[in-house]
N, C-alpha and C positions, 0 to 999 in steps of 0.2 A: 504494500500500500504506500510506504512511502520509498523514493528513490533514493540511493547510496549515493552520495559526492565521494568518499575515499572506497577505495579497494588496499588491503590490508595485507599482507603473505606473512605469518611468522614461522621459524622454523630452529630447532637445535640443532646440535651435533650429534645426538645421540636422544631416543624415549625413556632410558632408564639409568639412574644414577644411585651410587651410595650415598650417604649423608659423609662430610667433610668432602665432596668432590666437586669442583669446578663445573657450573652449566657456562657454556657458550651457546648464546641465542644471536640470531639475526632478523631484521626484518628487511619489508620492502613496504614504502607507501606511495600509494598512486593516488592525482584526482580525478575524479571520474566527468569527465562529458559524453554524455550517450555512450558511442563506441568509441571513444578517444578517451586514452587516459595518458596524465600527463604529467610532470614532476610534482610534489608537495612543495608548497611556496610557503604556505599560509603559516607556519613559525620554523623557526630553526632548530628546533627540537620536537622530540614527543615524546608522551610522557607515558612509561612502562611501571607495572608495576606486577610484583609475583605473591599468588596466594600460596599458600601450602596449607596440607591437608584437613585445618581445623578452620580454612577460609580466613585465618591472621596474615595480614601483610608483612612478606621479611623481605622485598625491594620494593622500595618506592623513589625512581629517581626520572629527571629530564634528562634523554639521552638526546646527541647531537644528532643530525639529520646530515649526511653529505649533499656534494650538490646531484647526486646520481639517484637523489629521495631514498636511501637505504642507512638503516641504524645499527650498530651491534654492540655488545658490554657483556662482562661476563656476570654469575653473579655465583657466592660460594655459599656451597649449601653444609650448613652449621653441622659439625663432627655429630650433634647429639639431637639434629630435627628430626622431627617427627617423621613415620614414613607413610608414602599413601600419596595421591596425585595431585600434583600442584600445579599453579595454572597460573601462563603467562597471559599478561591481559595488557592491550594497550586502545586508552579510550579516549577520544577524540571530540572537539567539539562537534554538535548537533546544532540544526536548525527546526531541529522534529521535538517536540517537547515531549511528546511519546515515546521515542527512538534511538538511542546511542546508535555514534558511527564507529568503528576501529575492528578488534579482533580480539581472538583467544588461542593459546594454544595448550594443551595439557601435556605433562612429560610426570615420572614415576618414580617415586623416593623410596627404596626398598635395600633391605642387608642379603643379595640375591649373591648365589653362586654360581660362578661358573661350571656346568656339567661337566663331570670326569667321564660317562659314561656314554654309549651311545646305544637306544633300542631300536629297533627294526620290525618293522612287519608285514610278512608277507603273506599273500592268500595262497593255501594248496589252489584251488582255482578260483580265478573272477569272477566266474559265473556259475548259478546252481539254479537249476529248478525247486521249485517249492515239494515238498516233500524231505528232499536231500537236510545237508547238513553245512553247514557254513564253518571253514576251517581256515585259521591262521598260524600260522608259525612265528611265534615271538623269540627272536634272538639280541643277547647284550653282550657289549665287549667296549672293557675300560680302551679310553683313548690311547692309551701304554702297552696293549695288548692284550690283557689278563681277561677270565670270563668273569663275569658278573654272576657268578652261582647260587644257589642255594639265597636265592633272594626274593622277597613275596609279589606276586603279579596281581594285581585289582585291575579289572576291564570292562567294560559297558559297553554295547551296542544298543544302537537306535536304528530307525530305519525313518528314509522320507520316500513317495514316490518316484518309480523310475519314468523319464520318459524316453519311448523306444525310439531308436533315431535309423528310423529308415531310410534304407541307399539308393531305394528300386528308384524305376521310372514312375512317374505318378503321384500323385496325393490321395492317402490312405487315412482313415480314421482308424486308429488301431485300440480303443477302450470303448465302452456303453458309456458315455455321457452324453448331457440331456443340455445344450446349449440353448434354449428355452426357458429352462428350468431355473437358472441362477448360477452360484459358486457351487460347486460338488469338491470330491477327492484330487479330482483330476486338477485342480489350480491349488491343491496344498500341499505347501514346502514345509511346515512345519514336522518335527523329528517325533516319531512313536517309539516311545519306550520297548525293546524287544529284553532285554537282560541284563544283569552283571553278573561278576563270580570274583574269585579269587586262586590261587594257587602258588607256586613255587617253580625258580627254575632251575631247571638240571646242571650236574658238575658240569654238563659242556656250556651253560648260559641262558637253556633253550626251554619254551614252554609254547604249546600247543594250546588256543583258544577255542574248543567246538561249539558252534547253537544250534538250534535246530531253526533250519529256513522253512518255517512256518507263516505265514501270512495273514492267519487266522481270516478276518473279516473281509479285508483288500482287498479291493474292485482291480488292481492297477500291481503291476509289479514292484517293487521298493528292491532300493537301495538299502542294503546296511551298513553302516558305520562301525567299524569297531575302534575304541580306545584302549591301550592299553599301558596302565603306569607300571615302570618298576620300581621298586624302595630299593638300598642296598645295605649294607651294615653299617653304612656312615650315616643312615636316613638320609639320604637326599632321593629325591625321585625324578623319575624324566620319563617323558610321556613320546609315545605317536599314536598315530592312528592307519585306515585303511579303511579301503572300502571294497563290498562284495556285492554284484548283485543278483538280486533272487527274481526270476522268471516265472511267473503266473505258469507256463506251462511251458514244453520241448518245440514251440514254437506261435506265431503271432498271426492274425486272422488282423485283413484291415477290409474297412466297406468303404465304399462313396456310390454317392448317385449319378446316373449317365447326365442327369442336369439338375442342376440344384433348385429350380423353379419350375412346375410341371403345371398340366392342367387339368382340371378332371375328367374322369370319363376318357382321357388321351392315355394309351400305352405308355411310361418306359419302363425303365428299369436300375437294378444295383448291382453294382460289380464290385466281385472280391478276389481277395488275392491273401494267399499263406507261405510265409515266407518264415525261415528260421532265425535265429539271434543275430544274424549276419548279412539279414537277406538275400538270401538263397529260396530260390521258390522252391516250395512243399507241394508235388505233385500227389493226386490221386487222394486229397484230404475229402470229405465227407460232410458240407456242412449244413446244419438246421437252422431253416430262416423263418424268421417272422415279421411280418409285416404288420405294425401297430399304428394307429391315429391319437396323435395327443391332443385333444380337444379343452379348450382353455374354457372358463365363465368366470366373467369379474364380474362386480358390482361395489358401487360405491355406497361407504356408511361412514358415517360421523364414529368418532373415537372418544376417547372418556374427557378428550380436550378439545372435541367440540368442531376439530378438524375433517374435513372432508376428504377420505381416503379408499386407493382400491383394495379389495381384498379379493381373491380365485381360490376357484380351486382347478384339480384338472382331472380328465377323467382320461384312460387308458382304453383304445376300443378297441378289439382285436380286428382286422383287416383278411388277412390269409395265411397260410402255413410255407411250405415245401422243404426240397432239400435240393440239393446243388452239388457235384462233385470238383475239386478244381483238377483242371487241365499240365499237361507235363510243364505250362509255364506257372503254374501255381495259382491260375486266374478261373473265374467262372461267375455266370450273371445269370443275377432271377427278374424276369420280367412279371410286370403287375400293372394293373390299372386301379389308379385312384377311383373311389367313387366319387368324390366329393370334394369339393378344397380344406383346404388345413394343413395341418401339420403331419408330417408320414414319418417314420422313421422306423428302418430296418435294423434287425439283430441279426448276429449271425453267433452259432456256436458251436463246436466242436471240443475234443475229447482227445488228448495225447496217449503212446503209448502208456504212461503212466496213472491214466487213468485222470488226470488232471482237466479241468473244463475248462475252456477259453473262450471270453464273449469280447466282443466288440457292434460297436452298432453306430449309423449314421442316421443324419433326420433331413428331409427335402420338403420344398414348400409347393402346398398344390394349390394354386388361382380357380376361381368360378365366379360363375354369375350371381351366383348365392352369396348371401353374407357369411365370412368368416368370424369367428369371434376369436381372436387372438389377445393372448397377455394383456393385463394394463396393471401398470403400478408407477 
């Protein structure tokens, strides 16, 4: 709402310091005209000033400004300060009485160690189907050469959704989502708790992490995360991570429709295609389609504040059935006639060697002379 006159850059030498240690900070200040910015004029100094952790000020000084508008100073951080993130702050005058102009930068007051150690982790393999087992080999060895034995392992895995990144020709829907319907699984990043554990590693350094690639609920394949800390007998500890991902099934079913706008009572149809983790088409797969209409009804009602608002709901009609086999390129299409305009959207499903079921599904829009009732919100 309001426009910036300076543009600000501050930066150190380094994010993390001991207390008694030396920060060197610098800036840059610019004035701002639209897309022009141009030296600081407006004093010969500016005025820096550093909080630490309890927000007490221990710099508060007028640093000089060159004629190239760039500041620097160093400032010493007290043998016995506190620790915890301090924050360089240089503020400026405003014309906004609302608004400061200038910046912040935060950097980290901590009694930290340098790691002796180094862990590693790596997956037996990348990828697993669900059902399988998710396995990592954790290995440590001090920077000096020696192993890091008989020392406790704590690890956690989470998982977030995967998404498949197909190579083929074409654009593919490869999950059931309902892009009508709002936010689903399919736009969340956020991490599900899958486990932790504990153990020990072997005279050679080594410890083996198993989960079970389970999915439980998951519309979508996930990514798991594994973390894994070691302690050593100094207690000090040092972490990594890795990642595994787990496969809804031994392979991926994608839909689209021959046109994304149809019209009723007009033929088309949906075409699919089964391709493996790599895509590689999946000939001669087997798959069961269905053909559903999502039919939307809103209506407007006042809320307990008196506001006038849509509320729907939506009803699911079934359309047709069949099945489809795909061809040596891994492709095959079900033709259907709308009856009606609205919303269509096809599933498709299938069944891996493992017994594993794979759905994916696309939605198309059908036009008529009839009134559609589509979403309102």
């Amino acid at each position: 709402y309001y426009p910036q006159e300076y543009s600000v850059y501050l930066y150190t030498d380094r994010p993390i310091y001991r207390p008694g240690q030396p920060v060197y900070f610098r800036g840059i200040i610019r004035s701002k005209d639209d897309v022009t910015y141009n030296p600081y004029t407006d004093s010969s100094t500016v005025p820096v000033k550093i909080y630490d952790d309890s927000g007490e000020i221990v710099y508060d000084k007028e640093v000089e400004i060159t004629e190239f508008g760039t500041f620097s100073d160093t400032f010493d951080i007290a043998s016995e300060a506190g620790l915890g993130s301090y924050r360089l702050s240089v503020e400026l005058p405003s014309r906004q009485e609302w608004y400061s102009e200038g910046s912040s930068l935060y950097f980290a007051v901590a009694e930290y160690r340098l790691p002796e150690f180094l862990v590693e982790n790596v997956p037996v393999e990348p990828e697993v189907v669900q059902g399988g087992v998710v396995q990592v080999d954790v290995s440590s060895r001090y920077f000096f050469g020696g192993l890091v034995s008989n020392a406790r392992v704590n690890y956690t895995v989470v998982s977030e959704p995967y998404n498949f990144p197909y190579t083929g020709k074409g654009y593919y829907d490869f999950y059931d989502y309902d892009p009508d319907g709002g936010p689903s699984e399919y736009y969340s990043y956020s991490g599900g708790w899958v486990g932790d554990g504990e153990g020990m590693t072997d005279g050679e350094g080594k410890y083996r992490v198993e989960v079970a690639a389970d999915l439980k609920d998951s519309t979508l394949s996930q990514v798991f995360r594994v973390e894994t800390t070691i302690t050593d007998e100094s207690q000090q500890s040092v972490s990594n991570r890795t990642e595994v991902v787990v496969h809804k099934g031994e392979l991926y079913v994608g839909v689209r429709p021959q046109r994304y706008v149809g019209t009723s009572e007009v033929e088309t149809a949906f075409e699919f295609v089964t391709v493996d983790w790599d895509s590689n088409p999946v000939p001669n797969q087997e798959l069961a389609v269905e053909i559903v209409e999502r039919r939307w009804s809103s209506v407007q009602e006042e809320d307990s504040n008196g506001r006038t608002i849509w509320t729907w709901e939506q009803e699911t009609i079934p359309v047709t059935t069949g099945t489809v086999t795909t061809d040596a390129d891994g492709k095959a299409v079900f033709n259907f006639t709308p009856p009606n305009g609205g919303i269509f959207k096809a599933i498709a499903t299938t069944t891996d060697s493992l017994g594993n079921e794979i759905r994916s599904a696309t939605t198309m829009w059908v036009s008529s002379r009839q009134y559609v009732s589509w979403r309102q919100q």
